[in-house]
C-alpha positions as CSV (number, residue, x, y, z in Angstrom):
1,X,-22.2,20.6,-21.1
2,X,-22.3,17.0,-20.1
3,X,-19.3,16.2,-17.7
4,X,-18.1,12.9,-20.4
5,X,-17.5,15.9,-23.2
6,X,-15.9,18.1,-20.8
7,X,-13.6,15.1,-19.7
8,X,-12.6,14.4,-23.4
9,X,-11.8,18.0,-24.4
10,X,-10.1,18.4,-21.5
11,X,-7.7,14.9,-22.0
12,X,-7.1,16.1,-25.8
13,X,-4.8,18.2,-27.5
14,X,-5.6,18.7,-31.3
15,X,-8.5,19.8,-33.3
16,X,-9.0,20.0,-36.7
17,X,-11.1,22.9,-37.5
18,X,-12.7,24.2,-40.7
19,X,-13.6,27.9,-41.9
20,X,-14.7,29.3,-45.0
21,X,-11.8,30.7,-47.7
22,X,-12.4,33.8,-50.1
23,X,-14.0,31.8,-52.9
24,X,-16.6,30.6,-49.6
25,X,-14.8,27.1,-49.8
26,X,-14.5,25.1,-46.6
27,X,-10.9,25.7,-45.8
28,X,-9.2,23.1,-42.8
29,X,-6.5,23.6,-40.8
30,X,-5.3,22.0,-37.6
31,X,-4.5,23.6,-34.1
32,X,-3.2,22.4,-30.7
33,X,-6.2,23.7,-27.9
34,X,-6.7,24.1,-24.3
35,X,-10.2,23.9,-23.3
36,X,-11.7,26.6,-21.4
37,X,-14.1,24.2,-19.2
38,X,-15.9,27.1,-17.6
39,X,-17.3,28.9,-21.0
40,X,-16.9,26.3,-23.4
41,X,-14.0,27.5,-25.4
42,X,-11.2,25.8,-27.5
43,X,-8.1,28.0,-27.1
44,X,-5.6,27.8,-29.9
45,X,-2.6,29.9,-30.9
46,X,-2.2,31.2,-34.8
47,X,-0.3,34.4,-36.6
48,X,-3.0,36.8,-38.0
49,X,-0.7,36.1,-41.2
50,X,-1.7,32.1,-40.9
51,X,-5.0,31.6,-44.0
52,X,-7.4,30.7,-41.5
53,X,-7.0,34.3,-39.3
54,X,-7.5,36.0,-42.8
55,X,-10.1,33.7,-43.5
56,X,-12.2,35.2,-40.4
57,X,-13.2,38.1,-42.1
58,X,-15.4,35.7,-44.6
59,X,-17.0,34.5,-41.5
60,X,-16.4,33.8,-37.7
61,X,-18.3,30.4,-38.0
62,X,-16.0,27.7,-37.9
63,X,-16.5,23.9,-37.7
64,X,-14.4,20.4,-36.2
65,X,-13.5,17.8,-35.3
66,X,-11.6,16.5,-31.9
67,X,-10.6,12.6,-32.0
68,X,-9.1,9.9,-30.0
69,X,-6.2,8.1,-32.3
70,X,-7.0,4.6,-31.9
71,X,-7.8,1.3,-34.0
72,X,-9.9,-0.5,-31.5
73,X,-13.2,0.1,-32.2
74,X,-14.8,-0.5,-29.1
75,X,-12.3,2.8,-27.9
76,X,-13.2,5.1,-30.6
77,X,-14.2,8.5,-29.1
78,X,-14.6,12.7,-30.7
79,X,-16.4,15.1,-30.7
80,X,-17.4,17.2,-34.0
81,X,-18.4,20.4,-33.3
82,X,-19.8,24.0,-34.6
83,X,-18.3,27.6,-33.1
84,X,-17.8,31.4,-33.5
85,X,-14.0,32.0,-33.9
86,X,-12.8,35.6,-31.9
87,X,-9.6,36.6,-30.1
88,X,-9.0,35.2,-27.2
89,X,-9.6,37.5,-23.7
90,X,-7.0,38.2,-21.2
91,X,-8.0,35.2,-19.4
92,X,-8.2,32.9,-21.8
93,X,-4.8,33.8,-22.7
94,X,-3.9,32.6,-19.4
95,X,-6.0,29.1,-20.0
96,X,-3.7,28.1,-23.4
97,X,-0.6,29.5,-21.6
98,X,-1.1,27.1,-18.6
99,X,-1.1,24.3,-21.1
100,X,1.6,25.3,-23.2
101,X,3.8,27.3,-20.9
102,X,6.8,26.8,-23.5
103,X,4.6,28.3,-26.2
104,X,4.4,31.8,-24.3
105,X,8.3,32.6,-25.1
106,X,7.2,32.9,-29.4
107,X,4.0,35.6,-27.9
108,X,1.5,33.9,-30.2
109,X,-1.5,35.3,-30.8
110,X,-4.4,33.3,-29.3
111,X,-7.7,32.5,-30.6
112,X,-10.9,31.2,-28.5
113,X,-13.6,29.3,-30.5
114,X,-17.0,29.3,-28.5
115,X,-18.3,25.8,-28.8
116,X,-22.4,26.1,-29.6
117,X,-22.7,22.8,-30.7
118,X,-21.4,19.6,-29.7
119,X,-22.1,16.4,-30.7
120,X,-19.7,13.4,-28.7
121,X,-19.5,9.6,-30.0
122,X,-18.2,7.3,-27.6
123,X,-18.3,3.7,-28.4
124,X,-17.0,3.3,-24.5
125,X,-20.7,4.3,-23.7
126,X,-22.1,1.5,-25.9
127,X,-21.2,1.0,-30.2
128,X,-22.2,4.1,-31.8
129,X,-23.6,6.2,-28.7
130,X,-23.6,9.9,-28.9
131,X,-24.7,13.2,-26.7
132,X,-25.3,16.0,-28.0
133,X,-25.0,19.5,-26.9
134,X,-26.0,23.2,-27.6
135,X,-25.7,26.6,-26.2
């Protein structure tokens, strides 16, 4: 993955992700992440009561979005992207928990969404300039 994503996942917090409800509708929903630089993860915390969990059984694929909040255009920066949504290993666990330490008190359930396709915008690279990636 090309170093300028990685750098902008890892600066970010938020995502707003997208799955597919019972009636196959695009269903969105919005999670804090830590980014799992080494396999290309988003790692968010959610109850397996939350829509979206229950949601997963319609389909693992999910889809998002990751932006900078800004109004100067020559700063706007995100990344939309395309995943597989799974619960989170031991170790990535560890990932979200190093970000969120105060979140580990509630026990959340954590949930890892495997990036497979990327596709940045950075109008800090030039207006309009994007880099794409897939696994």
């Amino acid at each position: 993955m090309d170093e300028r994503i990685v750098k902008f996942l890892k600066k970010m917090h938020l995502a707003s992700v997208c799955a597919i409800d019972d009636e196959g509708q695009p269903y969105a929903f919005s999670a804090f992440y830590a980014f799992d630089e080494l396999s290309f993860c988003l790692l968010l915390a959610s109850s397996d009561e939350s829509s979206h969990v229950k949601f997963l059984k319609n389909s693992k694929l999910v889809a998002g979005t990751v932006a900078l909040d800004t109004k100067i255009v020559g700063k706007i920066e995100g990344v939309q992207f395309q995943g597989v949504m799974r619960e989170a290993s031991t170790s990535e666990r560890e990932i979200y928990f190093k970000r969120f330490f105060y979140a580990k008190a509630m026990d959340p359930k954590i949930w890892s969404i495997s990036l497979e396709k990327v596709k940045f915008t950075s109008n800090t690279l030039g207006f309009g300039k994007k880099i794409f990636w897939q696994k």
